[in-house]
C-alpha positions as CSV (number, residue, x, y, z in Angstrom):
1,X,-101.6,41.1,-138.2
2,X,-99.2,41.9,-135.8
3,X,-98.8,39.1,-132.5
4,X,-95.9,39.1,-129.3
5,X,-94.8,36.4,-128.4
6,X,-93.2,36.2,-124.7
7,X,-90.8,33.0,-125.0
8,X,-89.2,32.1,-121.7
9,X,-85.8,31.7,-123.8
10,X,-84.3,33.0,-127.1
11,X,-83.7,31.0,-130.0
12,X,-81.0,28.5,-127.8
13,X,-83.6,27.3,-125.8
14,X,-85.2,24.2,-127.5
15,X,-88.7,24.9,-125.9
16,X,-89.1,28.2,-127.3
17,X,-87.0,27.3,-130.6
18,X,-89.3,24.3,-131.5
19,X,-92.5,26.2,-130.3
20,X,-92.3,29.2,-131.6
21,X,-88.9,30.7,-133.6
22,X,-89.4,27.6,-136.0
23,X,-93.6,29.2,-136.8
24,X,-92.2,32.4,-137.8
25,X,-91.6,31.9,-141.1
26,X,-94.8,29.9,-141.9
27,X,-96.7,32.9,-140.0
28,X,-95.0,35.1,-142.3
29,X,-96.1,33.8,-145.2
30,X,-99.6,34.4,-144.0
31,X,-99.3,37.8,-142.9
32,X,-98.4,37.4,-139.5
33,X,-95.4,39.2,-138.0
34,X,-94.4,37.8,-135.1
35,X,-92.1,39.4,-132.6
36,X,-90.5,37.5,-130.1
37,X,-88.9,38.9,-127.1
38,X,-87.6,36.2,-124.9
39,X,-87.1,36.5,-120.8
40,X,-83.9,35.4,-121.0
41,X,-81.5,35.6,-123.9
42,X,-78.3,34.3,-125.2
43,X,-76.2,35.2,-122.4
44,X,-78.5,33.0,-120.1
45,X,-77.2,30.1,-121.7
46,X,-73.4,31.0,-121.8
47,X,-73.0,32.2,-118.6
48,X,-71.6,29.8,-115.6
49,X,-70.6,32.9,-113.0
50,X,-73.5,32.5,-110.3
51,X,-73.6,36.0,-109.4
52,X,-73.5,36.7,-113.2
53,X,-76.1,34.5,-113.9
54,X,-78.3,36.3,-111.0
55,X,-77.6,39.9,-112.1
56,X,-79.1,38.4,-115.9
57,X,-82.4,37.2,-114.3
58,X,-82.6,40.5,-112.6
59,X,-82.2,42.3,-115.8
60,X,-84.6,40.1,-117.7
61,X,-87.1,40.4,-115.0
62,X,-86.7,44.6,-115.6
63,X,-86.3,44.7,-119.2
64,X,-89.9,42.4,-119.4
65,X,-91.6,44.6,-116.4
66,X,-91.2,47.9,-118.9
67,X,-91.8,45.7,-122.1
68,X,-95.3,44.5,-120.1
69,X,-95.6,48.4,-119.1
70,X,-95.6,49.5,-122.7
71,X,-98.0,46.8,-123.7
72,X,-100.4,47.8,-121.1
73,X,-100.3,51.8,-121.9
74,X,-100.4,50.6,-126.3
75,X,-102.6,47.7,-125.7
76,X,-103.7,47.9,-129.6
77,X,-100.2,48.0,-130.5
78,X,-100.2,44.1,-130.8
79,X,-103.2,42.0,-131.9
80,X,-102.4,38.9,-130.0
81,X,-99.7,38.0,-127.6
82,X,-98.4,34.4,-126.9
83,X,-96.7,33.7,-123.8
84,X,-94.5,30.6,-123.1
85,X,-95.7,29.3,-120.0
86,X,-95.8,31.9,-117.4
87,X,-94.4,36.2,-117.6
88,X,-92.5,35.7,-114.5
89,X,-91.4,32.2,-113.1
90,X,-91.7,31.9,-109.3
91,X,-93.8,35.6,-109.3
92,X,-97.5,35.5,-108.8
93,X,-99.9,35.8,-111.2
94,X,-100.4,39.4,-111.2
95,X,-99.6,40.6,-114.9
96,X,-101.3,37.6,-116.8
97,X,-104.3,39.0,-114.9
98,X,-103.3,42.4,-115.7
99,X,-103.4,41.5,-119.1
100,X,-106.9,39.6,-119.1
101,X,-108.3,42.7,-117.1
102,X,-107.3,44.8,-120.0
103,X,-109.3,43.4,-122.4
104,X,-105.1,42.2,-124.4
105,X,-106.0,38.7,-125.7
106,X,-103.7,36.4,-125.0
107,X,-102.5,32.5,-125.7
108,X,-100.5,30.1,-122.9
109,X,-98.7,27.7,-124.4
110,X,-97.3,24.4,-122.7
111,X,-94.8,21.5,-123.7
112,X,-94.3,20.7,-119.6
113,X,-95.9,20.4,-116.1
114,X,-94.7,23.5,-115.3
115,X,-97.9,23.4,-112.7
116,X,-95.4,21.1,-110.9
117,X,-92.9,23.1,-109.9
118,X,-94.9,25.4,-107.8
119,X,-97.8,22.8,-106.5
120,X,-95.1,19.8,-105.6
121,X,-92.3,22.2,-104.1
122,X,-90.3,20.7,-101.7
123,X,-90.0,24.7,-100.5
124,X,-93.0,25.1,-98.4
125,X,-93.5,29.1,-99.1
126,X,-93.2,28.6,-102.9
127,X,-95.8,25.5,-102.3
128,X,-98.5,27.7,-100.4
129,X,-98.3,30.9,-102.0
130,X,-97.5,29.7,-105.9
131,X,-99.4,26.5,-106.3
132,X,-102.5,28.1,-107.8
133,X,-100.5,30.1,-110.0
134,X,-100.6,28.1,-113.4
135,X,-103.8,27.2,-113.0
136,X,-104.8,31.3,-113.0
137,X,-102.2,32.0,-115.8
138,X,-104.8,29.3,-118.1
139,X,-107.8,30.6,-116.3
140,X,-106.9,33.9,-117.6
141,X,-106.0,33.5,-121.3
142,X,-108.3,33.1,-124.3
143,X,-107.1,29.9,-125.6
144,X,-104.3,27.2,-124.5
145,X,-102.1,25.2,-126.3
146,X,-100.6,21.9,-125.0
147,X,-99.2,18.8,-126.2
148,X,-100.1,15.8,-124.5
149,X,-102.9,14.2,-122.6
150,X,-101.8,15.1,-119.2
151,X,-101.3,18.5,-119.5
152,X,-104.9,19.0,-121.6
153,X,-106.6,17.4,-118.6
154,X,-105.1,19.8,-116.1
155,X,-105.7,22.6,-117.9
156,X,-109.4,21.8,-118.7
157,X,-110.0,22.0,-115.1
158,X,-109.8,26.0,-115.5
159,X,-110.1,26.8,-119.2
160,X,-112.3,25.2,-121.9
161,X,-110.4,26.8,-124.9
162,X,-107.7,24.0,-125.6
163,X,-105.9,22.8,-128.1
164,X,-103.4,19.9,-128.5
165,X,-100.4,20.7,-130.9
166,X,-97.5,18.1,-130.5
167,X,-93.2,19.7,-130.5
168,X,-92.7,19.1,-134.2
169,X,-89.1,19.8,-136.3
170,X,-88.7,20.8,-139.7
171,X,-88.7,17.6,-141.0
172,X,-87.3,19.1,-144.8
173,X,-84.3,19.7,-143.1
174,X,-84.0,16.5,-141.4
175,X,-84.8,14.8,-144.9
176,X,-82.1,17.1,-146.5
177,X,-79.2,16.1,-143.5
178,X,-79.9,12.5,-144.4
179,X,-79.8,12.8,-148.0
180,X,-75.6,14.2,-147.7
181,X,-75.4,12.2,-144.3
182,X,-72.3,9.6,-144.5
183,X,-72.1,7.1,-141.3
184,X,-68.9,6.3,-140.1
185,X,-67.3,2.7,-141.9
186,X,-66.8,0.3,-138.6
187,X,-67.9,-2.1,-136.2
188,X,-69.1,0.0,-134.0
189,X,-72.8,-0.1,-132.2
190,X,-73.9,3.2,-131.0
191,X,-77.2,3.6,-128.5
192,X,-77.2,7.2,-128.6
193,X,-79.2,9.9,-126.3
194,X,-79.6,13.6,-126.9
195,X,-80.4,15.5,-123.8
196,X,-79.2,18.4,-121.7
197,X,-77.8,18.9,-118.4
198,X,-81.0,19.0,-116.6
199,X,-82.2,15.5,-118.1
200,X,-78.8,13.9,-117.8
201,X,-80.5,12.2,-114.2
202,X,-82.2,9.6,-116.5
203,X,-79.2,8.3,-117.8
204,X,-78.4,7.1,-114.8
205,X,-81.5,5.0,-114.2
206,X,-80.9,2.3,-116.8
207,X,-76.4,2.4,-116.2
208,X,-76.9,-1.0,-114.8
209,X,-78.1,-2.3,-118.2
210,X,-75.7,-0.6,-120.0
211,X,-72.7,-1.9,-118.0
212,X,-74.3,-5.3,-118.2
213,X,-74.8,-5.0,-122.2
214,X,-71.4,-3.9,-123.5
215,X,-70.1,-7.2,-121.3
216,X,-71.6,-9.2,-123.1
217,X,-71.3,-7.2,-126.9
218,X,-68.1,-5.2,-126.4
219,X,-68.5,-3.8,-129.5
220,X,-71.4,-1.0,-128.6
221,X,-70.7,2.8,-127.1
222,X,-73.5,5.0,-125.9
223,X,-73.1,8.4,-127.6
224,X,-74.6,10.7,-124.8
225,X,-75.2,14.4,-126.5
226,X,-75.4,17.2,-123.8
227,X,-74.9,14.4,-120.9
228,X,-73.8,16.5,-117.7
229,X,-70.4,15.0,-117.3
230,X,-70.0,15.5,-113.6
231,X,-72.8,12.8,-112.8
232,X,-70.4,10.2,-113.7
233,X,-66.9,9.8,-112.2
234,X,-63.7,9.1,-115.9
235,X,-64.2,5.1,-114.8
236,X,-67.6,4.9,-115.2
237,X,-67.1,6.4,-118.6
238,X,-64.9,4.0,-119.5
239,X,-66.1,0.8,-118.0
240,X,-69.4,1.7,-120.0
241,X,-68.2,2.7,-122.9
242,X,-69.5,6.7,-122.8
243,X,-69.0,8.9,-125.6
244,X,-69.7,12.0,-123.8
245,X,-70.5,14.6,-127.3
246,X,-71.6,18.3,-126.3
247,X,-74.7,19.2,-127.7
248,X,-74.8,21.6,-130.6
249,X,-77.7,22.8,-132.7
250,X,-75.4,22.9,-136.1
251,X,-74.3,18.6,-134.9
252,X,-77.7,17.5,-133.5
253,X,-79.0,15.9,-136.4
254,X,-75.8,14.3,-137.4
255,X,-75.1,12.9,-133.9
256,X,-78.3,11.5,-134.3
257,X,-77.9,10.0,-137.6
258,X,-75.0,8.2,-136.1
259,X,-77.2,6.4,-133.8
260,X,-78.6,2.9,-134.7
261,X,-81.1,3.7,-131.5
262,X,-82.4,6.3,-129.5
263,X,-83.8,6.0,-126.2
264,X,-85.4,7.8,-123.6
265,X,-85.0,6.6,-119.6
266,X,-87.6,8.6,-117.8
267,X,-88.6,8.4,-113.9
268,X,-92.3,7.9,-113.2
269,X,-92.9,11.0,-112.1
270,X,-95.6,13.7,-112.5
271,X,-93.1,15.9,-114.2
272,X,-92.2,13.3,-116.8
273,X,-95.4,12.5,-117.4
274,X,-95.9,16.1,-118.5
275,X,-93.2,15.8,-121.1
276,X,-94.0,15.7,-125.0
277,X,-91.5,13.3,-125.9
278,X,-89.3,15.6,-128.0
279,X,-86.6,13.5,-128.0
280,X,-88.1,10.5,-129.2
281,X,-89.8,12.8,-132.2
282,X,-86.2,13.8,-132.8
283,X,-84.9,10.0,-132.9
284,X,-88.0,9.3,-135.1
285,X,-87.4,11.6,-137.4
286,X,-84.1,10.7,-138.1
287,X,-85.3,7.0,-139.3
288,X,-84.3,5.6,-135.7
289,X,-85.6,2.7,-133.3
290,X,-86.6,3.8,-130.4
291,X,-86.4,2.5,-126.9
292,X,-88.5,4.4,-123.4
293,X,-89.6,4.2,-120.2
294,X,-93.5,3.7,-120.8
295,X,-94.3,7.3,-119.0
296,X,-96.6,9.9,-120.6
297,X,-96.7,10.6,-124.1
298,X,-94.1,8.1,-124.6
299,X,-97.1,5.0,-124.7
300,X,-98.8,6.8,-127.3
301,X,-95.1,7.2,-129.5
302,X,-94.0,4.5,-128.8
303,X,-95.9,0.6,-129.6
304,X,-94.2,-2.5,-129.0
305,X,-92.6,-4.1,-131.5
306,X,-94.0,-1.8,-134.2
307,X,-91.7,1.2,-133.8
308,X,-89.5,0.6,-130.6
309,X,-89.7,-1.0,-127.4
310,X,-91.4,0.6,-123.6
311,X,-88.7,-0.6,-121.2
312,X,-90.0,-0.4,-117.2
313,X,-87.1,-2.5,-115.5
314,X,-83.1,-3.3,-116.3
315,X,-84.2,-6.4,-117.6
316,X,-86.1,-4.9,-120.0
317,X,-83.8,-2.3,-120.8
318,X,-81.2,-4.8,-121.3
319,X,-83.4,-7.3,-123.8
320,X,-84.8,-4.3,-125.9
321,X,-81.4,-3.3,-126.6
322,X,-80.6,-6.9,-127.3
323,X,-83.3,-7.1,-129.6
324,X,-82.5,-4.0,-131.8
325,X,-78.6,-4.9,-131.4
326,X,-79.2,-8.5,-133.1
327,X,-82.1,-8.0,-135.9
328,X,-80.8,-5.8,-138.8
329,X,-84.2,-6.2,-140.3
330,X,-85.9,-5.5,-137.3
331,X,-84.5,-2.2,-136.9
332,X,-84.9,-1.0,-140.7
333,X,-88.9,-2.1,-140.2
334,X,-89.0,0.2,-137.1
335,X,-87.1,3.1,-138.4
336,X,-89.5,3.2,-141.6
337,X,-92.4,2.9,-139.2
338,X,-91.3,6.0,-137.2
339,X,-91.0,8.0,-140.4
340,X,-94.5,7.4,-141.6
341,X,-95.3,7.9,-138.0
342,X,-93.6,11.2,-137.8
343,X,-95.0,12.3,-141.7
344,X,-98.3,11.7,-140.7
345,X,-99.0,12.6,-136.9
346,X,-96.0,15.4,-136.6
347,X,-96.1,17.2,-139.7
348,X,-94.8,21.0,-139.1
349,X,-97.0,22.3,-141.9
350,X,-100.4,20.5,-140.4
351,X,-99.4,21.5,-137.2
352,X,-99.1,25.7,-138.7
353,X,-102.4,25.1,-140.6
354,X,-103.9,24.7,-136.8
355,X,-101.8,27.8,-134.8
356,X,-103.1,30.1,-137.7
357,X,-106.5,29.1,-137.7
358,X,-106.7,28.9,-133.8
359,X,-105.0,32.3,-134.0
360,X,-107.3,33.8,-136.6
361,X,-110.3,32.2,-134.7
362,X,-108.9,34.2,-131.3
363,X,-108.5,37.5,-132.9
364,X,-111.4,37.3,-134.4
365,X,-113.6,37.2,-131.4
């Protein structure tokens, strides 16, 4: 069987690494080749020239216009297509319908509100003429695949084919990192996050219980991996004891392994509360307490006491890390917790048992 999948990124992007590069190989080994041609590649990531960076989406637009052309005129060419979340952000729904009207079956998938950034536009043109858009992009495909509650009851509004698969890692080689993993000898606390420029905002929600924690234990940082560095002035840094660490996908697990917690600030927003919680399933993973903002999928992740701590004010914030900082014990209880957690609910190889099937079921109709 031969499928296409249209990511919105290449393989640097974590939403179309974690979603669909990481099924490739376990699609393979069922005799399905997948082909992935992302919108925008390696260069989209690189590049910090603005005009650069304008004359790439232009290209990416052009190079996926001819790709869709070809698709239409050798329509059996491919059994199934997959498509991350939309063929052209900020472009009506035209070729998704193109596609349906076809007869080319094809599968959304969604890990975020992306509904939101046309329906809740502070631009007013984007607002009236794109607001409807995702909901005709589900309307359109044969199935749908989300992740959390939120998104599955938005989409059931205009599609009754759904089905809920969660952002999971390759937890062998998460197992395998920890087995050669060697933390760092001294008497240092870190309260790590791993994020990305975009996500960085949250940080500076809970700064107020930071600063007010390292007074009174001196002896904790905050690792921040892929904090945007220009949100904070060199003082702030300082005064709150910032490790700012640039995200890498060969570091990521060891940064996280040097973490004695992760946490995830959120803002109770309608975009949050379309998030899967991929960090915390990252910090999980890695045999770390947890600490959030009870937003979203985050209640359902995270339960008190058991596994982490939801945090909804400073004070909060400020006693949860209090909490993990003091109990040694504590934190070893939670960390096993999240890895049963984690083995049980996000297990990549469950999660492929369910694509295939979903995808055999699809094709078969």
């Amino acid at each position: 069987m031969n499928i296409l999948a249209l990511t919105k990124y290449s393989y640097e992007g974590p939403s179309s690494r974690y979603r669909f590069y990481n099924y490739q190989s376990c699609f393979k080994k069922n005799d399905i080749d997948m082909s992935i041609k992302p919108l925008f590649g390696k260069s989209y990531f690189s590049s910090s020239n603005k005009i650069k960076k304008i004359l790439i989406v232009i290209f990416a637009y052009f190079y996926r216009f001819i790709l869709l052309l070809e698709l239409f005129i050798f329509k059996n060419r491919y059994d199934l297509v997959l498509i991350e979340y939309e063929l052209f952000p900020y472009l009506p729904a035209l070729f998704e319908y193109l596609l349906h009207k076809r007869g080319i079956k094809y599968i959304v998938d969604y890990d975020d509100a992306i509904f939101h950034k046309y329906d809740i536009n502070n631009n007013v043109l984007i607002k009236v003429f794109l607001k409807n858009k995702i909901a005709k992009v589900i309307k359109y495909a044969n199935h749908v695949i989300i992740c959390n509650k939120y998104l599955e009851s938005y989409a059931k509004k205009y599609n009754k084919n759904i089905m809920r698969l969660p952002t999971v890692v390759l937890l062998n080689k998460y197992k395998n990192k920890m087995k050669t993993f060697k933390q760092k000898k001294n008497n240092t606390f870190i309260i790590g996050w791993i994020g990305s420029k975009t996500t960085s905002i949250y940080i500076l929600k809970i700064l107020p219980a930071m600063k007010r924690f390292i007074e009174y234990y001196p002896n904790v940082e905050f690792n921040l991996v892929g904090f945007d560095k220009s949100l904070l002035s060199n003082k702030d840094i300082k005064n709150h004891h910032l490790n700012i660490i640039s995200w890498s996908q060969e570091t990521e697990i060891e940064d996280i392994l040097n973490f004695d917690i992760g946490i995830m600030p959120l803002h109770d927003t309608p975009w949050s509360k379309g998030k899967c919680g991929f960090k915390l399933i990252q910090y999980m993973s890695c045999k770390k307490p947890v600490i959030a903002t009870p937003v979203g999928i985050n209640c359902s992740l995270v339960k008190n006491e058991i596994n982490g701590y939801l945090a909804d004010s400073l004070d909060k914030w400020f006693d949860a890390f209090e909490k993990l900082y003091l109990d040694r014990d504590l934190r070893v209880k939670m960390s096993e917790n999240n890895f049963k957690k984690i083995e049980k609910e996000f297990n990549y190889d469950e999660n492929c048992k369910l694509y295939l099937k979903l995808i055999k079921m699809v094709t078969a109709i």
